[in-house]
ZADRENBA-171198 format. One record per residue (C-alpha): residue number from 1; x, y, z. Coordinates in steps of 0.02 Angstrom, whole numbers, plus 50000, padded with zeros to 5 digits. Layout:
ZADRENBA-171198
> NUM|X|Y|Z .
...
end
This chain:
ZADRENBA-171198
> 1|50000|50000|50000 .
> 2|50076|50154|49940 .
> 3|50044|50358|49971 .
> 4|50059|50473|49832 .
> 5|50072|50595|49971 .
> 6|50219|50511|50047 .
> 7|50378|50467|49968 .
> 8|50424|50294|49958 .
> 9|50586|50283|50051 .
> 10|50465|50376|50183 .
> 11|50359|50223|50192 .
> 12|50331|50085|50337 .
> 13|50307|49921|50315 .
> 14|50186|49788|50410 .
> 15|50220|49614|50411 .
> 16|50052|49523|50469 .
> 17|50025|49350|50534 .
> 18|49880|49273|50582 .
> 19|49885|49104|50663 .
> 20|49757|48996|50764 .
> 21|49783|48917|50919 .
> 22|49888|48753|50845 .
> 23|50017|48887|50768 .
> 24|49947|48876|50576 .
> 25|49924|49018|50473 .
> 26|49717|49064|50454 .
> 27|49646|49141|50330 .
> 28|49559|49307|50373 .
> 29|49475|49462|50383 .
> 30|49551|49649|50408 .
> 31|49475|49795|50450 .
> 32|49642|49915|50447 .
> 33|49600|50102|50472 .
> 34|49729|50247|50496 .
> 35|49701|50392|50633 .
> 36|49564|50471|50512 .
> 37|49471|50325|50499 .
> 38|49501|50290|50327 .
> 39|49505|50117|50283 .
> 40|49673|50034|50190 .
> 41|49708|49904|50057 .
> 42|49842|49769|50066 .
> 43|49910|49791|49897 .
> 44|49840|49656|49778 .
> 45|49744|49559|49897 .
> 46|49544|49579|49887 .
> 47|49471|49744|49965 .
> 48|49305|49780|49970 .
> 49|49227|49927|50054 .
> 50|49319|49928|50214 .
> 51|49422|49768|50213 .
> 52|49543|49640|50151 .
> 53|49560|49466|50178 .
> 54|49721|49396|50179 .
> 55|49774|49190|50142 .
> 56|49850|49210|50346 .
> 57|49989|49334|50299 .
> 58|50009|49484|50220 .
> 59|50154|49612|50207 .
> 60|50128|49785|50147 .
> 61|50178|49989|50176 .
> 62|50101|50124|50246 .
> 63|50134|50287|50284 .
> 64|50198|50343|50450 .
> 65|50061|50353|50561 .
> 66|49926|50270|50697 .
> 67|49812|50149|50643 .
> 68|49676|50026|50706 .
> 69|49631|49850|50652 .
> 70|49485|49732|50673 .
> 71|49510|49540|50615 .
> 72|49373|49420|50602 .
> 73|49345|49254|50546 .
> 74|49153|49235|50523 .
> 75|49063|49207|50674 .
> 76|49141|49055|50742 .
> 77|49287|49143|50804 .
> 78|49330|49273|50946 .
> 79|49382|49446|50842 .
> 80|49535|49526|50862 .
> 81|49576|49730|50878 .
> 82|49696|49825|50933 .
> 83|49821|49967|50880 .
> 84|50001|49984|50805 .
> 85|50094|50140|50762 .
> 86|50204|50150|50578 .
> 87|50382|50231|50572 .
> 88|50471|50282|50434 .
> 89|50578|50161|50346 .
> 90|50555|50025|50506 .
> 91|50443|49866|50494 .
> 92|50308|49816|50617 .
> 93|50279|49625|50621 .
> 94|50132|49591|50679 .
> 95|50080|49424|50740 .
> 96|49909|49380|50837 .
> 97|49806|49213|50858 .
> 98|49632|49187|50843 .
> 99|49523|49075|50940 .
> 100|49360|48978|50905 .
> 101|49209|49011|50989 .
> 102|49108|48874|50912 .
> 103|49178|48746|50778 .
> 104|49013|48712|50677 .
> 105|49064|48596|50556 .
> 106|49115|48457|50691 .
> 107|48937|48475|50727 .
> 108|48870|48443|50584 .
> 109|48809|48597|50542 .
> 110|48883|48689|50374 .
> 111|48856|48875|50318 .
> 112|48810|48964|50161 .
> 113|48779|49115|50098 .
> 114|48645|49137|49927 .
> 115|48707|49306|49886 .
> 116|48890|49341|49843 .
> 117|48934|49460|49716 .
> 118|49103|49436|49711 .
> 119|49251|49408|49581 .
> 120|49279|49236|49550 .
> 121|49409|49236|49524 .
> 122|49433|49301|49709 .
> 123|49305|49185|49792 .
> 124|49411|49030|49861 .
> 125|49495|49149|49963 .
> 126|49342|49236|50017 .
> 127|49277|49083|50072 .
> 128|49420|49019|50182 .
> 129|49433|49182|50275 .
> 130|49262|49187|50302 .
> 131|49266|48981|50342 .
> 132|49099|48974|50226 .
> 133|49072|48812|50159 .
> 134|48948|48845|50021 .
> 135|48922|49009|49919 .
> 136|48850|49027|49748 .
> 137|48921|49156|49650 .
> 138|48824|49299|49547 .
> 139|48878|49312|49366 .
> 140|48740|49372|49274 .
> 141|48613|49503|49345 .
> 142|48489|49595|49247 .
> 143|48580|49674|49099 .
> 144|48758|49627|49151 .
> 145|48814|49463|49108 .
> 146|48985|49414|49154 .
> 147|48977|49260|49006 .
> 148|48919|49372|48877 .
> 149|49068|49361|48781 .
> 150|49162|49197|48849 .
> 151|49118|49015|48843 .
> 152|49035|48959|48995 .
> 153|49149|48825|49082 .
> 154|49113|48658|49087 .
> 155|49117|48628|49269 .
> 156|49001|48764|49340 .
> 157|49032|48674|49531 .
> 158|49172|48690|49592 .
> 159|49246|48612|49757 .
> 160|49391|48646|49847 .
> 161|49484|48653|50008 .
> 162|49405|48469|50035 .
> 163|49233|48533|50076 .
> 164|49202|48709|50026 .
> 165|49079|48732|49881 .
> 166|49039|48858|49751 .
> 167|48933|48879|49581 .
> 168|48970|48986|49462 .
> 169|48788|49020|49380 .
> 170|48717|49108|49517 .
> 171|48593|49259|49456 .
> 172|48492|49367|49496 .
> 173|48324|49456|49428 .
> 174|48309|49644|49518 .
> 175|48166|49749|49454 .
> 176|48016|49865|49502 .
> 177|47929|49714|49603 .
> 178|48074|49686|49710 .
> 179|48198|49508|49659 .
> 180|48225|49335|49639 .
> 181|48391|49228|49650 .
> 182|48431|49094|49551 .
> 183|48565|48967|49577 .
> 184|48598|48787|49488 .
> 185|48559|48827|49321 .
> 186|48660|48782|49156 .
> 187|48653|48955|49089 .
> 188|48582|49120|49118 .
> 189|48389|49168|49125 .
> 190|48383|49284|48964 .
> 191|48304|49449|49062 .
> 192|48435|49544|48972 .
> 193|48329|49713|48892 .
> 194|48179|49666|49010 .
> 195|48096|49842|49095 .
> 196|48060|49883|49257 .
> 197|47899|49802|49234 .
> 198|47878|49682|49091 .
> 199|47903|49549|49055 .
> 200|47839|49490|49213 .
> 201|47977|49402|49336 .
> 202|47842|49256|49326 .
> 203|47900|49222|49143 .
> 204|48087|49200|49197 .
> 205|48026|49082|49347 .
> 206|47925|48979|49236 .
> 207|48069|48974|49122 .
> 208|48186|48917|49247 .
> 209|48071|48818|49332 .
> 210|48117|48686|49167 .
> 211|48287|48665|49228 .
> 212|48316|48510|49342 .
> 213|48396|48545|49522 .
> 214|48356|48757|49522 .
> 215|48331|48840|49671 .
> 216|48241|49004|49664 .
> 217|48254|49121|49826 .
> 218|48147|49276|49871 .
> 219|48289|49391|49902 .
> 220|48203|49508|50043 .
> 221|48045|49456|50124 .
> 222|47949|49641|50081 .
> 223|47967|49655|49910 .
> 224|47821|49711|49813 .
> 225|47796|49527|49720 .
> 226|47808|49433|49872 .
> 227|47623|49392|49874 .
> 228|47640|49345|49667 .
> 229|47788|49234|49704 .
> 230|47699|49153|49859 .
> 231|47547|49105|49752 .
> 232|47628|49030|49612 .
> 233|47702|48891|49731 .
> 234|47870|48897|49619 .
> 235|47998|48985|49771 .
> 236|48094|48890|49876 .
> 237|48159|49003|50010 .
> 238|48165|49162|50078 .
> 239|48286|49277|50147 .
> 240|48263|49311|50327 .
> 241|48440|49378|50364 .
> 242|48466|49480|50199 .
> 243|48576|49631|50141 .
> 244|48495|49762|50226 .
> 245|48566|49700|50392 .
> 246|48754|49750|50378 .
> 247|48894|49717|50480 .
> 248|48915|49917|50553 .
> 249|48729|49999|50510 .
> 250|48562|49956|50449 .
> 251|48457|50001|50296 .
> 252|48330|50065|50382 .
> 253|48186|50088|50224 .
> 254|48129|49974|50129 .
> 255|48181|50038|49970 .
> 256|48071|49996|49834 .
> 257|47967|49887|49920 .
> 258|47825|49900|50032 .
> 259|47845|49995|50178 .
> 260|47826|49967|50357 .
> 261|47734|50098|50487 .
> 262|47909|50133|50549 .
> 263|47816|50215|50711 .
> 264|47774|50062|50758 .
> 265|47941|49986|50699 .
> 266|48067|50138|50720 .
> 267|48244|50107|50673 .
> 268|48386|50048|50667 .
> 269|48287|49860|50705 .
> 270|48122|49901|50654 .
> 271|48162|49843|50464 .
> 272|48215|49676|50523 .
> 273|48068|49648|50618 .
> 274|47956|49688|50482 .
> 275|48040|49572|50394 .
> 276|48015|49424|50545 .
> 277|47864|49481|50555 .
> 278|47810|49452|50350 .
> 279|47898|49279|50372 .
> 280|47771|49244|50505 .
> 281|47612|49281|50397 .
> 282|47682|49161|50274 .
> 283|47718|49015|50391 .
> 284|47532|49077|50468 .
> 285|47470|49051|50282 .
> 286|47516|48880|50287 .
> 287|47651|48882|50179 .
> 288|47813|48801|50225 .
> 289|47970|48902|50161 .
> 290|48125|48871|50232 .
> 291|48211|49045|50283 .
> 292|48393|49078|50202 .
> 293|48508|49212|50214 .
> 294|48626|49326|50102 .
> 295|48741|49471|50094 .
> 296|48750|49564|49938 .
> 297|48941|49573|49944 .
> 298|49019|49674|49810 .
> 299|48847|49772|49805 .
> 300|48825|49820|49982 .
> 301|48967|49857|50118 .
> 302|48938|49682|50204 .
> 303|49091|49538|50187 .
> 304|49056|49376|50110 .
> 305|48967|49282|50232 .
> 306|48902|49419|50338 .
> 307|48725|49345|50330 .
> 308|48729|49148|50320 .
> 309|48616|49001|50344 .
> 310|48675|48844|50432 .
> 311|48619|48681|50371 .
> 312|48630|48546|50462 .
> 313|48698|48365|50349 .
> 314|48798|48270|50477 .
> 315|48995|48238|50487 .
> 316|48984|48232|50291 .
> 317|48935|48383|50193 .
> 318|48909|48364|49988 .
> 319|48846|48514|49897 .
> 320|48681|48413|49859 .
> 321|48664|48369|50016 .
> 322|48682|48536|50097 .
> 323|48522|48611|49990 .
> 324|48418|48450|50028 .
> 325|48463|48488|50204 .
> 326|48395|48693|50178 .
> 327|48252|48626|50095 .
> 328|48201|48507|50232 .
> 329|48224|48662|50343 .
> 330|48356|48577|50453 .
> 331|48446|48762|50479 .
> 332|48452|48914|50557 .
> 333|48505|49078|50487 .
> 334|48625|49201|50571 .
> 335|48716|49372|50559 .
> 336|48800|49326|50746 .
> 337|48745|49226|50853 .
> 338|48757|49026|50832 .
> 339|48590|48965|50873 .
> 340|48570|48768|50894 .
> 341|48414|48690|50933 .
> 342|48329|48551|50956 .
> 343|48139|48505|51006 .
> 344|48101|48316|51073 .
> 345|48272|48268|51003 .
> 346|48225|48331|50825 .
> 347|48307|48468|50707 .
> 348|48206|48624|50647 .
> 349|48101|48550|50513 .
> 350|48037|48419|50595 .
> 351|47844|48403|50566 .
> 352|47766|48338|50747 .
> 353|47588|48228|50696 .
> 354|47455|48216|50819 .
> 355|47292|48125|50808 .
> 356|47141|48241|50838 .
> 357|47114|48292|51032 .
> 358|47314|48241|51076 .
> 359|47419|48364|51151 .
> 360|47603|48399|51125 .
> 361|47718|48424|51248 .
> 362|47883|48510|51168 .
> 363|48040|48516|51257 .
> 364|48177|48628|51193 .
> 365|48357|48594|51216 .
> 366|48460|48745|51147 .
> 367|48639|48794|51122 .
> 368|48682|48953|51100 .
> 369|48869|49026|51050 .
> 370|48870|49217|51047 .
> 371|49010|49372|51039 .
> 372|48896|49497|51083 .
> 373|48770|49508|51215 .
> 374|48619|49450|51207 .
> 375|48468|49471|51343 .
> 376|48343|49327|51312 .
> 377|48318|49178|51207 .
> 378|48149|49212|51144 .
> 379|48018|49064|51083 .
> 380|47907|49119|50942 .
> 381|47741|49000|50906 .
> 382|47601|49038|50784 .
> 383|47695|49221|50769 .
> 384|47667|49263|50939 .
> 385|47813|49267|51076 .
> 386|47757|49106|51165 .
> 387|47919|49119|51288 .
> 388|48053|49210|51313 .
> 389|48200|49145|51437 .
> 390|48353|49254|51504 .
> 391|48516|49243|51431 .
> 392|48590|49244|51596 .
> 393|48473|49102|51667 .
> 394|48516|49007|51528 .
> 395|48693|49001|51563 .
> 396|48644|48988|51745 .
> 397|48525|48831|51730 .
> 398|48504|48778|51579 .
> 399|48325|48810|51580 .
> 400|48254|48779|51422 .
> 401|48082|48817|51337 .
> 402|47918|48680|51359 .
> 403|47795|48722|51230 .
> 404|47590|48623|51212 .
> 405|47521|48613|51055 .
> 406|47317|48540|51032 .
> 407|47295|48635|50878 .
> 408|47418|48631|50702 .
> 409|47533|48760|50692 .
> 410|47726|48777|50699 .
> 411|47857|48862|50829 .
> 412|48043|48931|50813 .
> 413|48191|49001|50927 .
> 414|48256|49153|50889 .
> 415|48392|49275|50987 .
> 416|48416|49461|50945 .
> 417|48597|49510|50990 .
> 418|48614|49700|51087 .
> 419|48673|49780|50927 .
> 420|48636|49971|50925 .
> 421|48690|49995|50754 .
> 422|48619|49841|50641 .
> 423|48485|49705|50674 .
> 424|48621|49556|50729 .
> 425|48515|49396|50778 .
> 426|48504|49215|50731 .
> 427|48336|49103|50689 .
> 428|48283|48936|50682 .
> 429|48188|48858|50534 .
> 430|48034|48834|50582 .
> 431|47941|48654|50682 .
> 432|47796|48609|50626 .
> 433|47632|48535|50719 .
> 434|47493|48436|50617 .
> 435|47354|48376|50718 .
> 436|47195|48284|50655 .
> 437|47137|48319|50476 .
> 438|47178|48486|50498 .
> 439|47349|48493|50472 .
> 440|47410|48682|50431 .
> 441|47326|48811|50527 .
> 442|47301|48948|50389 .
> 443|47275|49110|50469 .
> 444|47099|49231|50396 .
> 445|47197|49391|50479 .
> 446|47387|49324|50375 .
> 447|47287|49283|50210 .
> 448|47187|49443|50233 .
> 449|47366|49535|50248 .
> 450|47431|49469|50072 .
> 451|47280|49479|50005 .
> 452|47284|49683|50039 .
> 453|47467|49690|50005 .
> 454|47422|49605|49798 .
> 455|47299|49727|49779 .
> 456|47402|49886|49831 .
> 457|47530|49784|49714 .
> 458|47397|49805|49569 .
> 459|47362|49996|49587 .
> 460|47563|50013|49584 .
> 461|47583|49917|49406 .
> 462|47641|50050|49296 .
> 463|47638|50002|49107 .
> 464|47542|50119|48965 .
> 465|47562|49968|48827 .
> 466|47380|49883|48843 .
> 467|47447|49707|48782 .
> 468|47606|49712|48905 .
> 469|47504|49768|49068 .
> 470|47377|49641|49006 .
> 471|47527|49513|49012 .
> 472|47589|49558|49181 .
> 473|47420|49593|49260 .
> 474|47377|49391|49233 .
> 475|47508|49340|49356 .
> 476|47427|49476|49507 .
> 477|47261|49432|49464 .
> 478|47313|49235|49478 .
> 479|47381|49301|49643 .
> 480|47225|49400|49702 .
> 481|47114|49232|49684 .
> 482|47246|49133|49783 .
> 483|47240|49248|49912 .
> 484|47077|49277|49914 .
> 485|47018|49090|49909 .
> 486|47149|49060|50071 .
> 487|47030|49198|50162 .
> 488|46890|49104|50134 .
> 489|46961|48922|50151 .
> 490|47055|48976|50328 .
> 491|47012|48870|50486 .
> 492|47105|49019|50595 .
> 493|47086|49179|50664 .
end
């Protein structure tokens, strides 16, 4: 790293080594700032925003001075800060050691993140310094399409490191009614030239929807579409932890999509709990989407990894496995805190049967492994906080949550981490609870909500060609009867 305010032979140099506890070099994370606050590179290794990562060392100059560092590893490991000051002409070695706070993996439990906008040619080293197992990698995106003008390689998934996984068709559809990930395919979707409103993001689903093995992903759980994508039955997942929770602030509006009453949701948290909140209309619907997280990386300030979703496959992780695992809802999703839970013995996703007039009895057993405080493990069933237990009782007791169930429905654990800059939590996928004939409670007052929300959808649709908005309008009208069928068909308040 080199000043052109400061003459070269004026320059210090830094000679950085990070090790874990056995003594090997880790790959990592740096946050390096001088007195102003101003973040620095590392010469050729990747920056983005306001860090590096670095394959465990790293040597480079600066100019005389103070500066700050943070290192990082993900969330399984303790971070690292402190302070060094640069001389001219001297070198500063540097040498520090991080520690684990959880090791996930041994558990059986293996992270990914489903939005990484990255270089790839960058991303294997992303990965190991983030300890991220399995990342899909944008390459095409509305109108830019990184394999526009070069062959396509013949082994889109690639492995490496023994059991670190990443695709290189990742994409992503981003337009007026909010967007849609893709990941698995052969080739791009062909939205190149589409508008803000037409053709409808419906046509690309469908599209890809002939492709063995896609996943398709609602990137933030208030975009305008939501209730269109819902309907059509064709999404897989949803992003509970997305990229407007960052690592050092919050996006606190919901951009183009639909707003919350931020009075009764004021900032810096109150976008992430509309977004818990929409997630809980849509398991209240009776519809069973397994939440999944992402970080926008190389779009939005957040590292790779930032947001991730666990999923739990056993000592053995193949990529397959790992997104049968996300859909079966065996995960959790996290910015922070590693949440590990089980109910009667069994994983989130677990559907709990009951023959009509039984009662369930759910015991909770949960593990928690956190860097930041965090006041009270709270139990969420049917949307409502069913129980919340203290942090500090926890660690005290091991008290854990006992849930009854005599009516369907489904239950989660979540923890919100004291964060006053950015929404910092982790969530279980949800448990379900079938009893009788009934077997998904499907809330009037949650239908009722979507059912609003596609019709304020409608009034927004802005297209003056009559065949094009005839085109587009199909796919919210299809919507409106869903919706409006599940009002009358619910068995719920």
């Amino acid at each position: 790293m080199t000043s052109s305010l400061v003459a070269q032979s004026q320059l210090g140099y830094v000679a950085l080594a990070v090790k874990d506890t056995s003594n090997k070099l880790l790959p990592c994370r740096v946050h390096l700032k001088d007195s102003s606050g101003k973040p620095q590179r590392a010469d050729s290794l990747p920056f983005w925003h306001d860090h590096f990562v670095c394959p465990g060392t790293a040597q480079f100059q600066l100019a005389p001075g103070k500066y700050s560092y943070e290192i990082e590893r993900g969330p399984e490991y303790q971070p690292l800060s402190g302070s060094f000051e640069v001389q001219e002409n001297l070198t500063n070695t540097i040498g520090l050691k991080l520690e684990r706070l959880a090791d996930m993996a041994a558990e059986g439990w293996w992270s990914g993140d489903l939005h990484v906008h990255r270089s790839i040619n960058d991303i294997e080293l992303l990965m190991q310094a983030e300890d991220l197992h399995v990342a899909p990698v944008m390459t095409w995106w509305n109108n830019q399409n990184y394999w526009q003008n070069q062959k396509t390689p013949e082994r889109l998934l690639v492995k490496f490191d023994g059991n670190r996984f990443y695709h290189l068709m990742g994409g992503e559809d981003e337009r007026e009614g909010g967007a849609l990930l893709y990941f698995n395919l052969e080739k791009p979707l062909r939205i190149s030239g589409a508008t803000r409103e037409y053709p409808s993001p419906m046509q690309f689903l469908h599209e890809a929807r002939h492709e063995k093995g896609v996943w398709i992903d609602i990137e933030k759980p208030f975009w305008w579409d939501v209730p269109v994508w819902l309907a059509s039955g064709q999404v897989d997942s949803i992003e509970l932890a997305n990229n407007h929770m960052c690592r050092s602030q919050m996006y606190e509006s919901e951009a183009w999509g639909k707003p919350r009453d931020s009075s009764r949701l004021p900032p810096p948290r109150g976008n992430g709990f509309w977004s818990q909140e929409i997630y809980y209309h849509i398991l209240n619907c009776g519809l069973r989407l397994p939440p999944s997280a992402g970080s926008a990386s190389g779009v939005l300030p957040n590292p790779v990894g930032y947001n991730r979703v666990y999923v739990y496959t056993g000592k053995d992780l193949s990529y397959d496995k790992w997104w049968q695992g996300l859909r079966a809802g065996r995960s959790f999703v996290s910015n922070g805190p590693l949440l590990r839970c089980k109910a009667n013995g069994q994983l989130p996703g677990h559907v709990f049967t009951l023959k009509k007039q039984e009662n369930l009895s759910v015991d909770l057993q949960i593990g928690l492994s956190t860097r930041e405080p965090v006041s009270y493990i709270e139990v969420i069933k049917d949307g409502e906080i069913a129980e919340t237990i203290g942090f500090e009782e926890w660690k005290r007791t091991g008290k854990t949550g006992i849930l009854s169930f005599n009516r369907s429905g489904w239950f989660l654990v979540r923890v919100i981490a004291e964060n006053p800059k950015t929404f910092r939590f982790a969530s279980t996928a949800p448990y379900y609870v079938e009893v009788g004939e009934a077997k998904r409670r499907i809330s009037r007052s949650a239908a009722q909500f979507f059912l609003d929300w596609v019709r304020e959808r409608k009034e927004r649709v802005n297209l003056d060609n009559v065949s094009q908005r005839s085109e587009v309008m199909k796919h919210h009208d299809s919507a409106e009867r869903f919706w409006a069928e599940m009002v009358t068909n619910a068995n719920s308040d």
